[in-house]
N, C-alpha and C positions, 0 to 999 in steps of 0.2 A: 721037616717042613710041614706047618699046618695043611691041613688037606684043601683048603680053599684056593690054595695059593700052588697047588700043585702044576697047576697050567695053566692057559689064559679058556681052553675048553670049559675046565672045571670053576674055575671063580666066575664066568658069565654064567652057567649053569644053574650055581647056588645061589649068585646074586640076583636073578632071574624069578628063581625059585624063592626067595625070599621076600622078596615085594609081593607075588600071589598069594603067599601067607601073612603079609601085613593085611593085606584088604580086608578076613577075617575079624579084624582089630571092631569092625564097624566106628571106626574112628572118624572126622574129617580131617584131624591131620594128618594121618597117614594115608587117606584118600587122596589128596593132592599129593603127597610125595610121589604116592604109585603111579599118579597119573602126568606129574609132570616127568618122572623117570621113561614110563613106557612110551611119553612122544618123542623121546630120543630114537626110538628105534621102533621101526614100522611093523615087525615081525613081533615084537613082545607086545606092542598096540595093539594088532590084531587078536591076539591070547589072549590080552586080560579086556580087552573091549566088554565084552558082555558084562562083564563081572564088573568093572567100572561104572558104566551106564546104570546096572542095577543101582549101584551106590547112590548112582548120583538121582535118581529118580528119589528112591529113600529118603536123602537128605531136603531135597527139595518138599518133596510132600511133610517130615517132620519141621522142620523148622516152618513151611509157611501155618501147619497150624498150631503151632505154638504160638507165633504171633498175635497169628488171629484171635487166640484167647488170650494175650497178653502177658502170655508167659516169658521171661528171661530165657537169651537161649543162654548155658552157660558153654560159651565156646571161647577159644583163644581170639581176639580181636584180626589177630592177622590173618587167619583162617577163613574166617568171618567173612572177611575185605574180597578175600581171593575167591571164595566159593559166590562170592556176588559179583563179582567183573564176571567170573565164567557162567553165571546162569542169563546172565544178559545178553550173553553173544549164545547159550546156548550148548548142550554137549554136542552137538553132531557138526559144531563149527570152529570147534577145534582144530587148530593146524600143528601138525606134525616138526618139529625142527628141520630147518632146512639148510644146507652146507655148498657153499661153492667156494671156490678162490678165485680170488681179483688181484693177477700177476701173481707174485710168491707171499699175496698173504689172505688169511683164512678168514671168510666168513660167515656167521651163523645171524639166521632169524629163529629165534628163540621164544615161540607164543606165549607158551602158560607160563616161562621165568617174567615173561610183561607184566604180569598179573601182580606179583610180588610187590609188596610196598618196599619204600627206596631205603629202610633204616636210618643207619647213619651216615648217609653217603654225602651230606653238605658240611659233615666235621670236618675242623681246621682249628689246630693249633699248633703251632710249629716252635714251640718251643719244647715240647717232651715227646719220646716216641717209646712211652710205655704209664700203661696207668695199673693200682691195682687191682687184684683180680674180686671181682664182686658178688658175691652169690646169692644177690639182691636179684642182680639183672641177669637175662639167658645167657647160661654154659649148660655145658655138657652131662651135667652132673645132674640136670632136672629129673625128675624123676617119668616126664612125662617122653623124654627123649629116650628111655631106654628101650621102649620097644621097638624107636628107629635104627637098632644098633645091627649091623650086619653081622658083623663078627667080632667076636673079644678075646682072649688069652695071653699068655704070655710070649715075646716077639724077640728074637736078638736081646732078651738079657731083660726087659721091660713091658710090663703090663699095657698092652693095647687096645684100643676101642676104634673099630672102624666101622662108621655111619654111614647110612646112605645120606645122599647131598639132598634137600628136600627140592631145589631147583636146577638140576644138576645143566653141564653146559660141555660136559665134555667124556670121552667115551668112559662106564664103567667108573662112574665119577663117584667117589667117598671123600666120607672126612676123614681125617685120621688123627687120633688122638693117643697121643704118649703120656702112661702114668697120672690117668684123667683123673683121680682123685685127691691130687697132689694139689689140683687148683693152681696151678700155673699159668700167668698172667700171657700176654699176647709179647711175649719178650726172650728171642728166641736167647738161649744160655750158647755156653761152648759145647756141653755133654749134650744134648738135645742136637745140635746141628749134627756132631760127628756122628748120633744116634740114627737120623733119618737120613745119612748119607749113607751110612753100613746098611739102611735098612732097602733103602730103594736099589743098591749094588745085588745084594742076599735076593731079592727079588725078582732082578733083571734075568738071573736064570732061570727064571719058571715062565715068568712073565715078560716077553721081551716088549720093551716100550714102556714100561711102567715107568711114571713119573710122578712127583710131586710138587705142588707149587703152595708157598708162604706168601702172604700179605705180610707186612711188619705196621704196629700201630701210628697211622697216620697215613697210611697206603693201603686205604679201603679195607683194611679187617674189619669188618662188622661185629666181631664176637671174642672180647678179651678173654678166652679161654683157651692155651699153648694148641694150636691146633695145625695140620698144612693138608692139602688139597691133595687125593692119589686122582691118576687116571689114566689108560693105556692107549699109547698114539705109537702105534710102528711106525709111521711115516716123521715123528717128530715135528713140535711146533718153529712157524718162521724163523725166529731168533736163533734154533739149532741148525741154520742151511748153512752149507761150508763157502754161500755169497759173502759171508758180510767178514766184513776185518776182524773182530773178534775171535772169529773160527778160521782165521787165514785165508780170508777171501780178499777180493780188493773191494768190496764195495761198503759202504759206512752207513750203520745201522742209525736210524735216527734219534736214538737214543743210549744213555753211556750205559754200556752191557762191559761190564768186566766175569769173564768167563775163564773157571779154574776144574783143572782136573784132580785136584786137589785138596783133600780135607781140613785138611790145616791152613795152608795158602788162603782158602775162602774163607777160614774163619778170621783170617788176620785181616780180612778188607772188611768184611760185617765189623769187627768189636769196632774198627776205625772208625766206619759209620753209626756206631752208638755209641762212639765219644764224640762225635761231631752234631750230635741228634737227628741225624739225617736218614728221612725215612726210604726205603728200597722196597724190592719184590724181587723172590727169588723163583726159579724154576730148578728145580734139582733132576734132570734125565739121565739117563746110561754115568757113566763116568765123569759127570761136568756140572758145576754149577753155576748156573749164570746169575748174578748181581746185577740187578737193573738199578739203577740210582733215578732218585725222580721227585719232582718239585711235590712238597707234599697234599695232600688232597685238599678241595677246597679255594686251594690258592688259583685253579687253573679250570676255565670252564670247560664241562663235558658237553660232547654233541647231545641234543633230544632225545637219538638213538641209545644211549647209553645210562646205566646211574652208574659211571665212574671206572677210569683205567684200573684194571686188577694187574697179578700176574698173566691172567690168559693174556689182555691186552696188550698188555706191553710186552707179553712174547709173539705177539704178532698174529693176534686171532681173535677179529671183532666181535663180540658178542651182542646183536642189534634187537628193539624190540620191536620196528617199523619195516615192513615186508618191502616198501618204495624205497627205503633209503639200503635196505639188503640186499635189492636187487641192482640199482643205482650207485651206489659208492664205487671212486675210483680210486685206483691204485693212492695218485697223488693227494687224494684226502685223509686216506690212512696214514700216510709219509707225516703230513700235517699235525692230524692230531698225536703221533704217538711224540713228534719232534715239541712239540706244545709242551710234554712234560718233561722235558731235557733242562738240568739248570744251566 
């Protein structure tokens, strides 16, 4: 077993530990990673506070006098966007992520991911749900993402890259990427699925609660590079409560969740779904993978609070960016909108 992965003590520890050594970077992208990572947690906010602050004073005093002499700044545009919503409001006004639940489903106000421009979250075409891989536009494989990389080697048989999420939204949130230099399109294969189901199983025993969640293209992936979401929830998101029919409950999830313990069994409902071109989102937890089926993006308008249903979503965990509408939301609005994307 890689030693990160040796316990959930140990991988917070080193993933911890690794974000205080990006900041070194004097980068601004890795500035905002560290700092939308450590508003996850109030305790790791508190540690790298000072060290943040400094940054952000730094940044602030270099780029305003570059301006001022007219200089180019050469920085990533989206960086750019984000490091100026947050100097507007200021670094001491900062708000921390915040988590309650409304009846049995979860929700978060999410500050610095508000900051984030929306991508491609108003794409719709519902006739293909894969395009190919471009190494024109951002993957994985940039050169300037490597110092993002938490950890890399080889995993269950396959060369792996696991990122920190730059907005993350959920506990100990990475990317993960299998055989990143293969360029593998946003289109999940047969060997890939049975890959990250051996992998998230192999992991449940160090890690318990580790999970993973896929977008599939046309269900909010933002990034056609073969990728899927880790992150560690013991208590398990909505969609895994033994309420709903899917898990042998009597109550009816508002959305078609086909749930398999099963490696194969779920790959036989995904291929069916990409012979139908019908886009889904999966959550892969403990022994199960759940198959959400869902009208593809685009086609169905998101709340204000939202840039668009992911897997978190539609396994039952709002991800909001309006603190009135996170404190406010009721159960039966949830109901609403996740029934919205039900075909």
């Amino acid at each position: 077993m890689s030693q990160p992965f040796q316990s959930i003590e140990i991988f917070r520890e080193q993933f911890n530990h690794g974000l205080y050594h990006l900041l070194d970077s004097q980068s601004l992208g890795t500035f905002i990673l560290c700092l939308a990572n450590a508003s996850q947690d109030k305790n790791l906010f508190a540690q790298l506070k000072s060290k943040l602050c400094e940054q952000y004073l730094y940044f602030t005093e270099q780029y305003k006098a570059d301006l001022q002499h007219g200089n180019q700044l050469d920085l990533v545009e989206e960086d750019l966007l984000v490091f100026l919503k947050l100097h507007i409001i200021g670094f001491d006004n900062i708000r921390l992520t915040q988590q309650r639940v409304e009846s049995h489903w979860q929700c978060q106000f999410n500050h610095i991911r508000s900051f984030r421009p929306r991508r491609i979250s108003s794409f719709h075409d519902d006739t293909e749900i894969t395009a190919p891989y471009d190494r024109y536009t951002f993957n994985f494989n940039k050169q300037f993402m490597q110092k993002e990389c938490f950890w890399q080697g080889e995993f269950s048989g396959k060369q792996l890259d696991l990122f920190y999420n730059k907005y993350p939204f959920a506990n100990l949130h990475g990317i993960c990427v299998p055989e990143k230099n293969l360029c593998l399109p946003q289109m999940l294969t047969e060997e890939m699925h049975h890959y990250i189901y051996q992998v998230c199983q192999q992991l449940e025993m160090t890690l318990p609660g580790v999970g993973f969640g896929y977008n599939s293209y046309g269900a909010y992936a933002s990034v056609n590079h073969l990728h899927f979401q880790m992150f560690i929830d013991s208590q398990g998101l909505p969609v895994t409560s033994l309420k709903w029919q899917h898990n042998g409950g009597n109550d009816v999830y508002p959305l078609k969740v086909i749930r398999c313990n099963d490696s194969q069994q779920a790959w036989n409902h995904i291929n069916e779904l990409h012979q139908q071109k019908q886009p889904y989102n999966l959550l892969y937890y403990k022994a199960d993978v759940y198959i959400m089926v869902r009208k593809v993006q685009g086609s169905v308008d998101v709340p204000i609070w939202s840039s668009g249903f992911t897997w978190y979503e539609l396994s039952g965990a709002m991800l909001m960016f309006n603190q009135d509408d996170y404190l406010h939301i009721h159960e039966d609005d949830i109901y609403k909108f996740l029934s919205e994307n039900m075909l």
